[in-house]
N, C-alpha and C positions, 0 to 999 in steps of 0.2 A: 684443382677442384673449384668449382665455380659452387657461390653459396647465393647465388642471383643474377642481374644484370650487371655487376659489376665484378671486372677482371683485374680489374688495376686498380690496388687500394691509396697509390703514390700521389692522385691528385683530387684528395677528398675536396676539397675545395670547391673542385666543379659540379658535385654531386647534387642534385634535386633529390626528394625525398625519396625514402628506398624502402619504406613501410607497405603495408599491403591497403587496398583499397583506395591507393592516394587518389582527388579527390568528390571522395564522397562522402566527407566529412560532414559538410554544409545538410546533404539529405538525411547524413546520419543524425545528425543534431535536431532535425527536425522532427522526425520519427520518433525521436525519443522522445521526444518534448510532447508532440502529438499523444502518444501512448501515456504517459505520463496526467497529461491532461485526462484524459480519459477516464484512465483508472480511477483518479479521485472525482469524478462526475458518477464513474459506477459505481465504487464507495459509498461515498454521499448517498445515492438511491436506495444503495442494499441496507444500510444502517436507519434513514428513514421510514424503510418498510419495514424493519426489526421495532423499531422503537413505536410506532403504531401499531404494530401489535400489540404490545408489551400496555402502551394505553390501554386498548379496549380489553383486555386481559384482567387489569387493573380495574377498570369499569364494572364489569362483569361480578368482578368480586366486592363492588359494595362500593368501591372511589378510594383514595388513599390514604383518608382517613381510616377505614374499616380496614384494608389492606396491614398497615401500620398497627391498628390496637392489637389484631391478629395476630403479628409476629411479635409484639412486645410480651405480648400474652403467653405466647408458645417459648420465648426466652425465659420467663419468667417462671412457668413448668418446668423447663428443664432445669434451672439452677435449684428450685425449692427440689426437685425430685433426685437431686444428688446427693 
């Protein structure tokens, strides 16, 4: 039974690599890297346009000062209301 291109296990010695895709290693590493790169560039975007929102959200409700007394406020409701 043959479990690949080799038939005779007696002279491993001669053997060149016997993995699948031998070599496309170089492309693979780059691909990945490529992707990788990427992902944290759209990362970066998607979390920048969350967190500008999340300003003018902020804004909207008075600046973060007002934001702030707001929820120390509503803390402070609920602890006195328990």
């Amino acid at each position: 039974m043959s479990t690949g291109l080799v038939d005779n296990w007696l002279n491993i010695d001669t053997f060149g690599p016997i993995y699948p895709f031998v070599g496309t290693e170089m492309f693979l590493a780059v691909v990945g890297i490529a992707f990788w790169v990427a992902w944290h560039i759209w990362q970066i975007k998607k979390e920048n346009a969350e967190f500008k929102a999340d300003i003018e959200n902020i804004n909207k409700q008075g600046g973060p000062g007002k934001v702030l007394d707001d929820e120390a406020r509503r803390e402070m409701e609920d602890t006195v209301g328990q």
